[in-house]
N, CA and C atoms as an extended XYZ file, in Angstrom:
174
Properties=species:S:1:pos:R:3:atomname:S:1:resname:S:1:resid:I:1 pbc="F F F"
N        62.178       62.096       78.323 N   UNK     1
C        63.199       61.570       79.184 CA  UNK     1
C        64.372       62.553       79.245 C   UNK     1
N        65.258       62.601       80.458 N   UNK     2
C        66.217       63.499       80.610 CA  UNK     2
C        67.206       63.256       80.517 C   UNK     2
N        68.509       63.844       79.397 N   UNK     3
C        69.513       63.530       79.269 CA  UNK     3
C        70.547       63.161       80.359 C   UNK     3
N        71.143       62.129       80.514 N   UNK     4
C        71.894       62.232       81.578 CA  UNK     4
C        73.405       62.621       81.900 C   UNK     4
N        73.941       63.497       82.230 N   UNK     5
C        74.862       64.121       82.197 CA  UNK     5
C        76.183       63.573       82.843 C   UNK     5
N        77.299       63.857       82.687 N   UNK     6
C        78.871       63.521       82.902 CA  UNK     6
C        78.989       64.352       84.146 C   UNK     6
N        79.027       63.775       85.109 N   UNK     7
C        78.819       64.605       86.309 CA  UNK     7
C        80.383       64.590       86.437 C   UNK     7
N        81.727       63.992       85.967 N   UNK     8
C        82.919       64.411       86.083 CA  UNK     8
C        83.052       66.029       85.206 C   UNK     8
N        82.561       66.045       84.364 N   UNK     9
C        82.769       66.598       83.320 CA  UNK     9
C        81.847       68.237       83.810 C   UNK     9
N        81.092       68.153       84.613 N   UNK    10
C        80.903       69.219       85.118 CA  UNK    10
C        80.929       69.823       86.327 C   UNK    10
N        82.045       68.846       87.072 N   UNK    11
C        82.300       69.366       88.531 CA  UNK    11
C        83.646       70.143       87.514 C   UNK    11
N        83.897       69.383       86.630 N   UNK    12
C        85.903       70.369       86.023 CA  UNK    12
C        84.817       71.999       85.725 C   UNK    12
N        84.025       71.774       84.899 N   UNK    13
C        83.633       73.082       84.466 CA  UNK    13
C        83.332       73.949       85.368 C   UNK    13
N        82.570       73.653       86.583 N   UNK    14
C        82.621       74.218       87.891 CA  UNK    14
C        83.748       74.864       87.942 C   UNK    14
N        84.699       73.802       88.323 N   UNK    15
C        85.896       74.330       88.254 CA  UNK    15
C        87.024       75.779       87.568 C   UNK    15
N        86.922       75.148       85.917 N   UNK    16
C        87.334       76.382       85.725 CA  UNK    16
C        86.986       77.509       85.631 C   UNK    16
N        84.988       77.635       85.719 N   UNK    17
C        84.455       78.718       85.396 CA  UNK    17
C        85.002       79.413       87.077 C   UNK    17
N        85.100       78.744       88.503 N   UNK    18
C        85.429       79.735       89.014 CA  UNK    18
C        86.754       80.219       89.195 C   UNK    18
N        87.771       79.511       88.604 N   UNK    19
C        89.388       79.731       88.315 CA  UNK    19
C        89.220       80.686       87.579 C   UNK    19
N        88.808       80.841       86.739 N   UNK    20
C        88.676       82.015       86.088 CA  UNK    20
C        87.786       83.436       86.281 C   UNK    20
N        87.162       83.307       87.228 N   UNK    21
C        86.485       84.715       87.953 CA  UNK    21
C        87.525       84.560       89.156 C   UNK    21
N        88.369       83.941       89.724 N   UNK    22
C        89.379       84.314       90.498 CA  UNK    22
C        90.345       84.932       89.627 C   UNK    22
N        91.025       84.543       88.472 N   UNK    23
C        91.587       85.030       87.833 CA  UNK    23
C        91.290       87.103       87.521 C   UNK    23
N        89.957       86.797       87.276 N   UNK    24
C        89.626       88.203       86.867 CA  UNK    24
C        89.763       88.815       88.150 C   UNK    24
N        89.122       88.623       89.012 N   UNK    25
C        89.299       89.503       90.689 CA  UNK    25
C        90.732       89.692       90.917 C   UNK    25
N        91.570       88.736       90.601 N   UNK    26
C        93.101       89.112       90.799 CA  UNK    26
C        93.811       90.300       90.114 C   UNK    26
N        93.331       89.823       88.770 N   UNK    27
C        93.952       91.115       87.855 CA  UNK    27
C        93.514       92.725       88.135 C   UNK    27
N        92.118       92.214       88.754 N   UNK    28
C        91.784       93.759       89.314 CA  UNK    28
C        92.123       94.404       90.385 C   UNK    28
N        92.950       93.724       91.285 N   UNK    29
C        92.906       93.883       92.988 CA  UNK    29
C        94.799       93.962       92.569 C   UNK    29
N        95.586       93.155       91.387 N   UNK    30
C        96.615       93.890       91.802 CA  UNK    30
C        97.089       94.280       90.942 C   UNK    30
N        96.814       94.228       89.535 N   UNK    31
C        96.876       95.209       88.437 CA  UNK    31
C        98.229       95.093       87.145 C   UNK    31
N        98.974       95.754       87.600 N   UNK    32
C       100.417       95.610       86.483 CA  UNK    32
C       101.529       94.842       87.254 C   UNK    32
N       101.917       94.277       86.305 N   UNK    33
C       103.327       93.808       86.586 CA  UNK    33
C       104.099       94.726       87.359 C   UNK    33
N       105.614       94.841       87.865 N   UNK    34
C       105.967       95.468       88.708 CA  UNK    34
C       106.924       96.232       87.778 C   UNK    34
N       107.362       95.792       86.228 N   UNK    35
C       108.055       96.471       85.187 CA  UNK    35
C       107.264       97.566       84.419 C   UNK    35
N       105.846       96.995       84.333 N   UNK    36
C       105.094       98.312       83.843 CA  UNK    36
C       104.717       99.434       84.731 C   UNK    36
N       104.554       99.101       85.915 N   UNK    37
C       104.395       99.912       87.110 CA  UNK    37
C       105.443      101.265       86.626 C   UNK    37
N       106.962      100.412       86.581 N   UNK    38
C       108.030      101.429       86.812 CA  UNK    38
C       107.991      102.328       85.094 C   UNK    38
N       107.846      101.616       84.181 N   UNK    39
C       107.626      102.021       83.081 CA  UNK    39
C       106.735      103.432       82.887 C   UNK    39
N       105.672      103.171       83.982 N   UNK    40
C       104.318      104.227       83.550 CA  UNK    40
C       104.949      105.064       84.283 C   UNK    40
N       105.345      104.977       85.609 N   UNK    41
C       106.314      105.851       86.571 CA  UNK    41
C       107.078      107.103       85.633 C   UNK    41
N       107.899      106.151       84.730 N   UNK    42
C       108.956      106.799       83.881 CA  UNK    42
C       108.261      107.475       82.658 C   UNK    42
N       107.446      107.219       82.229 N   UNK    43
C       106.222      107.927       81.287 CA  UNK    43
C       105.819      109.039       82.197 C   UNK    43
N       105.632      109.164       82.726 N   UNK    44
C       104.756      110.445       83.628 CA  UNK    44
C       105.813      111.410       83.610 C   UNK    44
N       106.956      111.286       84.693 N   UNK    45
C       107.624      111.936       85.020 CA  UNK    45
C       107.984      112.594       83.839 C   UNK    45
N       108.563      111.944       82.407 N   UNK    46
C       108.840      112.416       81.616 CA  UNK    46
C       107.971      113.677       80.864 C   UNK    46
N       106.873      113.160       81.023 N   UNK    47
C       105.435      113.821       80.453 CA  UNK    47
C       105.835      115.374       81.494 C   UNK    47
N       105.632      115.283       82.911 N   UNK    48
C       105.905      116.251       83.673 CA  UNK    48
C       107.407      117.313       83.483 C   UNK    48
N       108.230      116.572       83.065 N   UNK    49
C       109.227      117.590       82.836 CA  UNK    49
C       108.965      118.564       81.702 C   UNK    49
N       108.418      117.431       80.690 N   UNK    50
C       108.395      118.440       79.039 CA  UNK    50
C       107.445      119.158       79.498 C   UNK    50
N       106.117      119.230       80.498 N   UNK    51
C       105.156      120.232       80.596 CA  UNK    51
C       105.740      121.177       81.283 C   UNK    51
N       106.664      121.254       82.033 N   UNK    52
C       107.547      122.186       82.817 CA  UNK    52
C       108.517      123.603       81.806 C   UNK    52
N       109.070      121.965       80.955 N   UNK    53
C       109.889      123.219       79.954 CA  UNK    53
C       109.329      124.079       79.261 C   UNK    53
N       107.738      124.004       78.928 N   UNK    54
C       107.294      124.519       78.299 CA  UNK    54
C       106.274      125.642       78.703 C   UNK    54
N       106.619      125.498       80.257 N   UNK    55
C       105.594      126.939       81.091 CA  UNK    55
C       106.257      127.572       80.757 C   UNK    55
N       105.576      128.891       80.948 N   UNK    56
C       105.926      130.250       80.700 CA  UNK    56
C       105.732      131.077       81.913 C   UNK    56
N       106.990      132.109       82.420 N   UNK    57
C       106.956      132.697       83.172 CA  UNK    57
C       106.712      134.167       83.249 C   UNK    57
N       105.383      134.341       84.206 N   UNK    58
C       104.568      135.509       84.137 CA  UNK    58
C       105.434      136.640       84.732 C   UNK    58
């Protein structure tokens, strides 16, 4: 005989399993916050100057 199942209980799971592959598609499509954005911005540039000071001119 076949168990019979909580059919509330797995329309929610429906549910969050695809809230949560929306979740993941989001994080991939828009990525960082708009503070780390500027953060990595300011990491680079910095990175780029010290590689500057440190060329040598032929």
């Amino acid at each position: 005989m076949v168990e019979p199942i909580n059919l509330n209980r797995e329309r929610k799971a429906r549910a969050k399993a695809q809230a949560k592959a929306k979740g993941a598609q989001n994080r991939t499509l828009f990525g960082l916050k708009k503070t780390e954005k500027i953060v990595a911005e300011m990491e680079a540039a910095r990175a780029r100057r010290k590689l500057d000071q440190t060329k040598r001119e032929d």
